[in-house]
C-alpha positions as CSV (number, residue, x, y, z in Angstrom):
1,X,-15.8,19.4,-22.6
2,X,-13.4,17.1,-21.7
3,X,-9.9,17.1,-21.5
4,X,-6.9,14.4,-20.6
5,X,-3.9,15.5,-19.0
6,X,-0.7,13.8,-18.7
7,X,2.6,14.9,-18.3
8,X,6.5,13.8,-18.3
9,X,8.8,13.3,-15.6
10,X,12.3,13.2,-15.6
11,X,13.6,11.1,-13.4
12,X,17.1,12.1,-12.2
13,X,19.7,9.1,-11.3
14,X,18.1,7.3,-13.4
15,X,19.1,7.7,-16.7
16,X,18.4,4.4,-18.6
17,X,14.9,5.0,-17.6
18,X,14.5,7.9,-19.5
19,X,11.3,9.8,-19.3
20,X,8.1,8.2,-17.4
21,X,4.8,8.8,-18.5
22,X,2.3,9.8,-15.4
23,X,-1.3,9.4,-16.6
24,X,-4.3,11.2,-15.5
25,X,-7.2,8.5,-15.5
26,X,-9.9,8.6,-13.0
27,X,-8.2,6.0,-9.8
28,X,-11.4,4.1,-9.9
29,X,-10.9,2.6,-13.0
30,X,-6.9,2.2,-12.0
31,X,-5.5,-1.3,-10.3
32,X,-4.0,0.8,-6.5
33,X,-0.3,1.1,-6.7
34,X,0.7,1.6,-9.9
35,X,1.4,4.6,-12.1
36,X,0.7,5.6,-14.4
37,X,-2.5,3.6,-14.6
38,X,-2.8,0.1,-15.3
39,X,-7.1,-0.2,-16.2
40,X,-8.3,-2.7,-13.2
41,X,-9.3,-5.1,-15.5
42,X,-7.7,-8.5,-16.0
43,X,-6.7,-10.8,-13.6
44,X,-2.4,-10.3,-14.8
45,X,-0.6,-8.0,-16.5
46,X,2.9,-8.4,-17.6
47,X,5.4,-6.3,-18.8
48,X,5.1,-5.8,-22.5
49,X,9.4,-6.5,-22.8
50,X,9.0,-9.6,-20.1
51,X,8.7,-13.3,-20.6
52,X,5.6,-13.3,-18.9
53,X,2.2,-15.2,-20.6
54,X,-0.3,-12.2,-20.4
55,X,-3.5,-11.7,-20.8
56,X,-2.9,-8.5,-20.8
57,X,0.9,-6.4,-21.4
58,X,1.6,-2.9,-20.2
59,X,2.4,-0.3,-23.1
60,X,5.7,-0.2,-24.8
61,X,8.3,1.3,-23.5
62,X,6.5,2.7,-20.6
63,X,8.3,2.0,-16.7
64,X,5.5,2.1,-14.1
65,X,6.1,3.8,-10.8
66,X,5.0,0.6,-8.1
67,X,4.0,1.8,-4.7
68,X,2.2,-0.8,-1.7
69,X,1.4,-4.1,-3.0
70,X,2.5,-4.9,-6.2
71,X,-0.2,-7.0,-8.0
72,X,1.0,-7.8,-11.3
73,X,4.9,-8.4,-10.2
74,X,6.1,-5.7,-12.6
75,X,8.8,-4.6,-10.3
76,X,11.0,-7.8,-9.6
77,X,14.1,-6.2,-7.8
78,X,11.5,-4.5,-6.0
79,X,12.8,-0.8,-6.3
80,X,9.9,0.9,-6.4
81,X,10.0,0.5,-10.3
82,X,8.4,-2.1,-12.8
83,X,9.3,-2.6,-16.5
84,X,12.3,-0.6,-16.7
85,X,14.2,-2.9,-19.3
């Protein structure tokens, strides 16, 4: 049997972030640094509100937590958050 977990996190002083969504996927499937998890699979991922030109967009609406090196460029002022238009 198997079962997925995620939760919600509330992130305080932040409050036009709103809630985060932290996803339980297995890490070796996960591109290192981001979370919730962005599936180690394309060469670029943009975010989903951004002008970038894909191939691949993160979900709607959801602001990734961006920790080390930050692959994709999701967190452009580079505070630790990306996509959090």
């Amino acid at each position: 049997m198997s079962v997925a977990v995620s939760s919600v996190l509330l992130v305080a002083g932040l409050p036009s972030l709103g809630a985060v969504a932290f996803d339980a996927s297995p890490a070796a499937s996960c591109t290192p640094g981001y979370t919730p998890c962005i599936a180690n699979k394309a060469s670029d991922v943009d975010c989903r509100a951004g002008s970038g030109n894909g191939p691949r967009y993160t979900k709607a609406g959801v602001v990734y937590r961006v920790r080390g090196s930050d692959r994709y460029g999701l967190d452009a002022d580079n505070d630790g958050w990306g996509c959090e238009r």
